[in-house]
Each structure stands twice: as C-alpha cells, then as structure tokens.
MIZA-935726 format. One record per residue (C-alpha): x, y, z. Coordinates in steps of 0.25 Angstrom, whole numbers, padded with zeros to 4 digits, always signed. Layout:
N
XYZ/...
This chain:
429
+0052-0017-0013/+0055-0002-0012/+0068+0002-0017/+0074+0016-0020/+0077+0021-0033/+0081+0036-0032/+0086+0047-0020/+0085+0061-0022/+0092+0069-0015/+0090+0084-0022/+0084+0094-0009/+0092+0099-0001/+0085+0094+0012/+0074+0088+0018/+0064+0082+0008/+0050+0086+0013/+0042+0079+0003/+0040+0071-0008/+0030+0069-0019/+0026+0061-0032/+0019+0064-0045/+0018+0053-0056/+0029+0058-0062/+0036+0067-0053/+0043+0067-0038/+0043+0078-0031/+0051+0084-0017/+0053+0094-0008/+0061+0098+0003/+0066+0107+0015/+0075+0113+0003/+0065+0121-0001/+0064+0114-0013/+0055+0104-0021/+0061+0095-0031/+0054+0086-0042/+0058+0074-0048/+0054+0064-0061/+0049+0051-0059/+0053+0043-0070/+0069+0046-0064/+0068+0055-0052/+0075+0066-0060/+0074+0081-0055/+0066+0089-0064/+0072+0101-0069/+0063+0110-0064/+0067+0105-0049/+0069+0108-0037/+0058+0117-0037/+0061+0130-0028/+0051+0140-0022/+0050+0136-0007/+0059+0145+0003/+0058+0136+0013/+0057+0120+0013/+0047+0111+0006/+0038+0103+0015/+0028+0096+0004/+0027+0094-0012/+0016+0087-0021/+0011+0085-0034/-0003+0088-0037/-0009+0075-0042/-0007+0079-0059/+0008+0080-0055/+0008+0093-0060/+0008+0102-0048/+0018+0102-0037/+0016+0108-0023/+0026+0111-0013/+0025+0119+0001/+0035+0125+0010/+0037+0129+0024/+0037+0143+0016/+0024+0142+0016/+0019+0139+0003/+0014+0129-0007/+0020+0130-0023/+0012+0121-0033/+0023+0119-0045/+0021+0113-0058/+0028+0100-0055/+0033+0098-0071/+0038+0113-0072/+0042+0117-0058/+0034+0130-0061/+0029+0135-0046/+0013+0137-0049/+0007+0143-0037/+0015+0147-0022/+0003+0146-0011/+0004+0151+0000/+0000+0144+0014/-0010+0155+0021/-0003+0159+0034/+0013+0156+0027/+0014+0144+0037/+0023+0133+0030/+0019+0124+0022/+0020+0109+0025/+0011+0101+0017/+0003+0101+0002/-0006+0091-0007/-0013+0092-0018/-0029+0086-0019/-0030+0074-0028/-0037+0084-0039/-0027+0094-0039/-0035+0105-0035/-0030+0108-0021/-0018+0106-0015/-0017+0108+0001/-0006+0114+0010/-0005+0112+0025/+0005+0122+0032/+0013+0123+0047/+0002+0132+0053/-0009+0120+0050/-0016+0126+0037/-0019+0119+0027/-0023+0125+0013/-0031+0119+0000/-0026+0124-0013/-0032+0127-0026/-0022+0120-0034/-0028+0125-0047/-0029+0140-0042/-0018+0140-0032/-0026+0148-0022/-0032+0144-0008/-0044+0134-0007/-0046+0131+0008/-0037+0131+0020/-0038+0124+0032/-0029+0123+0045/-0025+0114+0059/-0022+0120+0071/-0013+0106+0075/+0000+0109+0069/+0006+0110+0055/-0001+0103+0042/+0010+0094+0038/+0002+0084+0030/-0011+0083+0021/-0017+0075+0011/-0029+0073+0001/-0037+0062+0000/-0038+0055-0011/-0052+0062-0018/-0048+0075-0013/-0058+0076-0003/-0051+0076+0011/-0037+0083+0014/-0032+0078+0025/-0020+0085+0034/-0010+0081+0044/-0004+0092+0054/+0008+0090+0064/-0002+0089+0075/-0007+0075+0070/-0019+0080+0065/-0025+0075+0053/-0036+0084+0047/-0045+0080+0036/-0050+0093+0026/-0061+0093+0015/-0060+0099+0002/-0064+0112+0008/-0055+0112+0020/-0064+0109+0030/-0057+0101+0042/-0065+0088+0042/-0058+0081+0053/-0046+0080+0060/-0037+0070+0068/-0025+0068+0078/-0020+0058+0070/-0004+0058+0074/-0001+0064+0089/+0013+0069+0084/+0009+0075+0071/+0006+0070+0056/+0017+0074+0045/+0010+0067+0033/-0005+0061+0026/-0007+0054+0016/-0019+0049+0010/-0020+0035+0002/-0021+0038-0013/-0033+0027-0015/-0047+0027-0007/-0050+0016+0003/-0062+0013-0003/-0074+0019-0007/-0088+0020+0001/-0103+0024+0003/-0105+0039+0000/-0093+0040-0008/-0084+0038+0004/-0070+0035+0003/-0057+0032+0011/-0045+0037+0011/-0033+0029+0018/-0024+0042+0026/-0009+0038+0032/-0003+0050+0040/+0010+0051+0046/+0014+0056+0059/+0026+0060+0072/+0020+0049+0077/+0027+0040+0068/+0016+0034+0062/+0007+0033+0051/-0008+0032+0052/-0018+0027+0042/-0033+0034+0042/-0044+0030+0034/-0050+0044+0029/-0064+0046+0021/-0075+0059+0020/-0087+0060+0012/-0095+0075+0014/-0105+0066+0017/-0100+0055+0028/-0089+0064+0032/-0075+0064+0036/-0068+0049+0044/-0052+0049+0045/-0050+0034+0052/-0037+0031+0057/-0033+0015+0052/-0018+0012+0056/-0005+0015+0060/+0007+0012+0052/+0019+0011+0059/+0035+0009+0056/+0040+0021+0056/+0048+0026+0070/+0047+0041+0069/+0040+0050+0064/+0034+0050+0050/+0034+0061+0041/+0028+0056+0028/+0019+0047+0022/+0012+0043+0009/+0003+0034+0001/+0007+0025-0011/-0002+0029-0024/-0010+0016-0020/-0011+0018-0006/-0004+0005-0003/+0007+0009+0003/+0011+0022+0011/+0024+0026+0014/+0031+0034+0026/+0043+0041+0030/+0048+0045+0044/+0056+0052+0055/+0064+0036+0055/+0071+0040+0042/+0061+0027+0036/+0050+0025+0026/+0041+0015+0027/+0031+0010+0017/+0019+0003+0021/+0009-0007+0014/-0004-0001+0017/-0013-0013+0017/-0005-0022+0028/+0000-0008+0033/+0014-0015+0033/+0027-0010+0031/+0032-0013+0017/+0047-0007+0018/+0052+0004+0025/+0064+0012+0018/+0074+0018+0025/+0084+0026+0016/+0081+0040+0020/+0091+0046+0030/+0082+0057+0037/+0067+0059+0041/+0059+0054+0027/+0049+0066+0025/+0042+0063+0015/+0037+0051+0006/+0028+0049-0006/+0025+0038-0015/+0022+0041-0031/+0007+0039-0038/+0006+0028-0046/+0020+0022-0043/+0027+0015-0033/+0037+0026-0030/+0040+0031-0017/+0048+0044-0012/+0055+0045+0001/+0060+0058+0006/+0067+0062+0020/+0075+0073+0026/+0089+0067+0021/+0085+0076+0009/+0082+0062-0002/+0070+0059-0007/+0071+0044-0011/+0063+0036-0022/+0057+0022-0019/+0052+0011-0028/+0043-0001-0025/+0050-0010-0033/+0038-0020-0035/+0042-0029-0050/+0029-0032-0056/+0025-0037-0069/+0018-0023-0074/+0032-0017-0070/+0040-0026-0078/+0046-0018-0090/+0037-0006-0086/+0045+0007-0086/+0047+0014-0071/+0034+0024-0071/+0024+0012-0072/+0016+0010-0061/+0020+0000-0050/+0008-0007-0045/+0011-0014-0029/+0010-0027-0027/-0005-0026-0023/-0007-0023-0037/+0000-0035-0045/-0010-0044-0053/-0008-0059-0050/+0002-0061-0063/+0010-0047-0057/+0013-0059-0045/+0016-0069-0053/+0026-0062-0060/+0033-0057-0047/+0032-0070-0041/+0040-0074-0054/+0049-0062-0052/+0053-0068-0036/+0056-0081-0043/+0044-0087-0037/+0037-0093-0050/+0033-0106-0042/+0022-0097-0036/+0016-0090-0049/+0006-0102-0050/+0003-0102-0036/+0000-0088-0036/-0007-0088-0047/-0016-0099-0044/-0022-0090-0033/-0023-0078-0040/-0011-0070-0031/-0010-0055-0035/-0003-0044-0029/-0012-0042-0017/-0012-0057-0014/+0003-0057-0014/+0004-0047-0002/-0003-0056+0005/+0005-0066+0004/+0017-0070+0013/+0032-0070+0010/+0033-0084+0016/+0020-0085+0004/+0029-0079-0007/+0043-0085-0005/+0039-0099-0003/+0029-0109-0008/+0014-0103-0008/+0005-0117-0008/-0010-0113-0009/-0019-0125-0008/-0027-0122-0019/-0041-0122-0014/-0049-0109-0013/-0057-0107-0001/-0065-0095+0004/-0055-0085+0011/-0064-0083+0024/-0065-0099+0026/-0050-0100+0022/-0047-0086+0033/-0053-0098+0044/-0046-0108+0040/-0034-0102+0042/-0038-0095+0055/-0040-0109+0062/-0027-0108+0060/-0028-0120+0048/-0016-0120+0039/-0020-0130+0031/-0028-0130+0017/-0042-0134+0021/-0043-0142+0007/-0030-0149+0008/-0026-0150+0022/-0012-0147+0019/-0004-0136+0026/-0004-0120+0021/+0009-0115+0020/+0003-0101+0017/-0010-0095+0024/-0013-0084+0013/-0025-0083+0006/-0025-0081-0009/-0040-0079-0015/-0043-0085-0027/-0046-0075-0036/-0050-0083-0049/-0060-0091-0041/-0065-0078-0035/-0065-0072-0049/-0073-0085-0055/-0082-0085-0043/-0086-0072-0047/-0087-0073-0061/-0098-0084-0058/-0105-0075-0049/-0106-0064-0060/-0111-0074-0069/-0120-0082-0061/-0128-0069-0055/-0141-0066-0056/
C-alpha cells in the first residue's frame, strides 16, 4: 500500500525536478528557484529557497555523500552548492551558453555531467570545478543522462530519441533510436544484473519517451568485449506521454509520471502494475524515490511536490523509529510472514506456512485466492520439475493421495533442501 503523508506546495510554479539524499529532499522549479527540505519532518531548511538562477530550474541532484547539490538553468549554467549551508561553491558555465537541461553526479563524486539544448553534453571535475571532457548530439536537445552504476558508462537521452552511450573519456561508444518521438528521461538500475567472464556486468536501463512508453535495455561494456545496449521490454499504462522515471534504491520497482496527470509504479520482476497514483492535477515532471528507504516523491506542473510512503507493517519495523530502513516484501524472513499473516488475522495459516518454509519471495507467488482462504498442501515433497509435468497434464490431483488440489502453487522445501545439502558437504570426498 502507498499512501501520502505530506504535500509541498512552496514554488511558485512548475516543479521541474526532484531529488533525494539520505537525509535531505530537494526541488526545483520554473521559479527559478531550488528549495531543500529535511527528512525526518519535511521542514524547509533555513537556508532555503536557494536563489541564483535568472531563469527556470530544469534539474537538481545530490552528489552521492549528500553534501553537494547541483542545479541547472535555461540561463545556462550549472551551480554545485553545499546542500547543508546553502553556500553556492562554483557557477559552470555550459560552453556555447545554450540552456541547461539536464545534470548527474558519478557514482564517485568525481564528475558530474551536464547535457544542454544545443546537444552538448560536458564532464565536470567535481573536485576542481573545471572542464574534463565534452561531447555533443546533432539530434536534438540532451534532456536526459545517467551513470551507470561503476561509473564506467554515461549514458544520454536527446529529444530526438537517441540514446547515446559515453565512456569515461567521452568517447561516443554507441548510439540508438530508441523512442521515435523523443526521450525525456534514463535511469539506470542501482544494483548489477549480474556478474560475468571478463569482469563483465549488466546493468538494467528504463527510459522514457513521447511516445508514451517506457522501455527496459539490458546494458553492459568491458574495454575489452566492448559496448551491448539490448532492448528487453516494454511497459505500458500510461496514455500520454511520459516525462519522468526512476529506480527504487533495490531496483525493484521503478516509478513513472506522465502527460495523463498519473503515476504509476511497477513491480520490475513480473513487470506488473502495482498501483498507479492519481493525485496530481497537471503534467507530473518529475519523480524520485529515496536511497535506502521506501519513500517516493511526485512532482507536476500544478506547482506540488507530493511525498508517498509504502506502508509495508513488518516485524523489523515494529516500534522502530520512521528513518529505519523498510525492507519490501521480497526481503521478509519466514517469521516476518508469520507475523503478518498474524497481523491480517489469519493465524490458522502460520503453521501451514511455516511447514513449508514461506518467505517474502514465496509469498508473492502466491494467489489472493491462496491468501484469503484455506492453503491445503498435501505434505509430500516432490522434485519440482516432475511436480511442473504433473501439473501440465493438466493433473490437479496430489499424486500421493489422489485427492483434489485446491491450489497449483509450488512451495520448495527448504529444510529438506537445507539437510540434503548438509549431507552432501559432509559425505564428499
């Protein structure tokens, strides 16, 4: 369940952009100004707004310490501030003075990228302030880009729908038409897909376009094997364009805004629509979830940015105070269900459950018809592929009893599996 907690409504107009720090929130607007905000009660800090910009705020974010803001204006710069003392650090300005639309920080905090409306896009020295590497597009404005998660690749997205893929010196690695009407937004998963030969890894990548869609890729470079972006999937729900989208901190969700006045949040490993918020009153522009918590910010053209809360009741979070992390349901130990099977009133299922070892990624696999009524299991364990073709000869009967499944879900058996195990690692050679 997501449920709203707080609504800002402090800028004057559109709010262009959103984004988190572990302890702070910050936003900006077509007001020209950038306003900052603490997490433990969404108080304005006193140092805020912050004011430099003469002309509207297209992008903010935090460097990944939190202590470094950045900010970028159609005025054509980009100012990094000290996000705790409002102090304005360094102002950079974007070579040719062409508007400013879009910045990131690299995972390591030693650059920071700014993509502008003529198509250049330029790396930073965050520690020196000066002018690393620069780079351009001849397709449009640069209105999107992201890091990957080693640092290794910046990727960028341009009103032309190209996707552009940059090493760490700026050199075009490859470029794609991956929207027809346009991108407005990346957003690289936080965690690796997983590892492989050569030191290979793969990155998951989500951009949104015009076209009102939101693709997945599959991204991964080595200097040695090169540069592979893969296109996966589509996710669809929205019925206009989309402006904004962005990762949770665990990659298991991503979250969306559009043209239709909606967001919508999906489950990245079914790909499934989990809700879809509707609050908002005009275009949502921008959306961001924060690191290590499951907070989500929401921001639109009606000049609000609105503060979500996955409201997920877990045993950890009993009596824990409000900045404790909130692990998703994936993440819940077997006794983590059993308490919340105890909370829904349902205690006539903790032994069942229990009995076959039910933890949080079990439990989504389960059916609501599973959860609300009866679960009989027959109590037998067989091995999953045999038990898969059983079932696929369209058998809904146990095959040791004969009597009727009410439920086709498959629980492993975890402490047979455990003691199976055990017995190999004592018994080998």
């Amino acid at each position: 369940m997501v449920k709203l907690i707080r609504t800002l409504a402090d800028h004057g107009d559109d709010v262009s952009c959103c984004a988190f720090s572990s302890s702070l929130l910050a936003t900006c607007s077509l007001d020209k100004t950038i306003r900052l905000y603490s997490l433990s009660d969404f108080s304005e800090l006193p140092h805020s707004p912050l004011r430099f910009h003469t002309y509207a705020v297209h992008c903010c974010c935090f460097s990944p310490s939190g202590h470094i803001l950045a900010s970028c204006s159609t005025d054509g710069t980009t100012v990094l501030w000290s996000a705790h003392s409002g102090q304005s650090l360094t102002v950079m300005e974007q070579p040719g003075g062409s508007p400013v639309r879009v910045c990131c920080f690299s995972p390591d905090s030693a650059y920071l990228a700014s993509g502008a409306a003529d198509g250049s896009v330029v790396l930073w020295n965050a520690q020196s302030y000066k002018l690393y590497r620069c780079g351009g597009v001849k397709d449009g404005s640069l209105v999107a880009c992201a890091f990957s998660p080693d640092g290794s690749l910046l990727v960028t997205g341009s009103s032309g729908g190209d996707l552009t893929a940059w090493d760490n010196r700026m050199r075009c690695l490859h470029n794609e038409k991956a929207h027809d009407l346009g991108i407005t937004c990346c957003d690289f998963s936080p965690r690796p897909l997983s590892g492989g030969e050569h030191g290979l890894q793969f990155y998951r990548l989500a951009s949104s376009g015009q076209d009102c869609e939101i693709k997945l890729w599959v991204v991964s470079f080595t200097p040695v094997l090169g540069f592979e972006l893969k296109y996966k999937s589509t996710l669809r729900g929205h019925c206009a364009p989309v402006l904004t989208c962005a990762f949770s901190y665990d990659g298991q969700m991503l979250v969306s805004g559009s043209v239709d006045k909606s967001v919508i949040i999906y489950d990245i490993g079914t790909q499934s629509v989990l809700y879809t918020l509707t609050q908002h009153t005009r275009y949502v522009t921008t959306c961001a979830f924060a690191p290590n918590t499951l907070l989500l910010a929401t921001g639109s053209m009606d000049k609000t940015l609105n503060i979500w809360e996955f409201d997920l009741e877990t045993p950890c979070q009993a009596g824990s105070t409000s900045d404790q992390q909130k692990p998703l349901i994936e993440d819940w130990s077997e006794e983590d269900v059993s308490t919340w099977l105890r909370a829904q009133g349902l205690e006539e299922l903790v032994g069942v459950f229990q009995m076959n070892n039910i933890d949080g990624k079990e439990l989504l696999h389960l059916t609501k018809e599973s959860l609300a009524g009866d679960l009989k299991i027959d109590g037998y364990s067989y091995e999953r592929e045999a038990m898969e073709s059983w079932i696929h000869k369209k058998k809904r009967t146990s095959p040791m009893t004969n009597l009727v499944l009410p439920s086709l879900v498959l629980t492993p058996n975890r402490t047979l599996k455990m003691a199976i195990n055990r017995w190999l690692e004592t018994h080998e050679k």
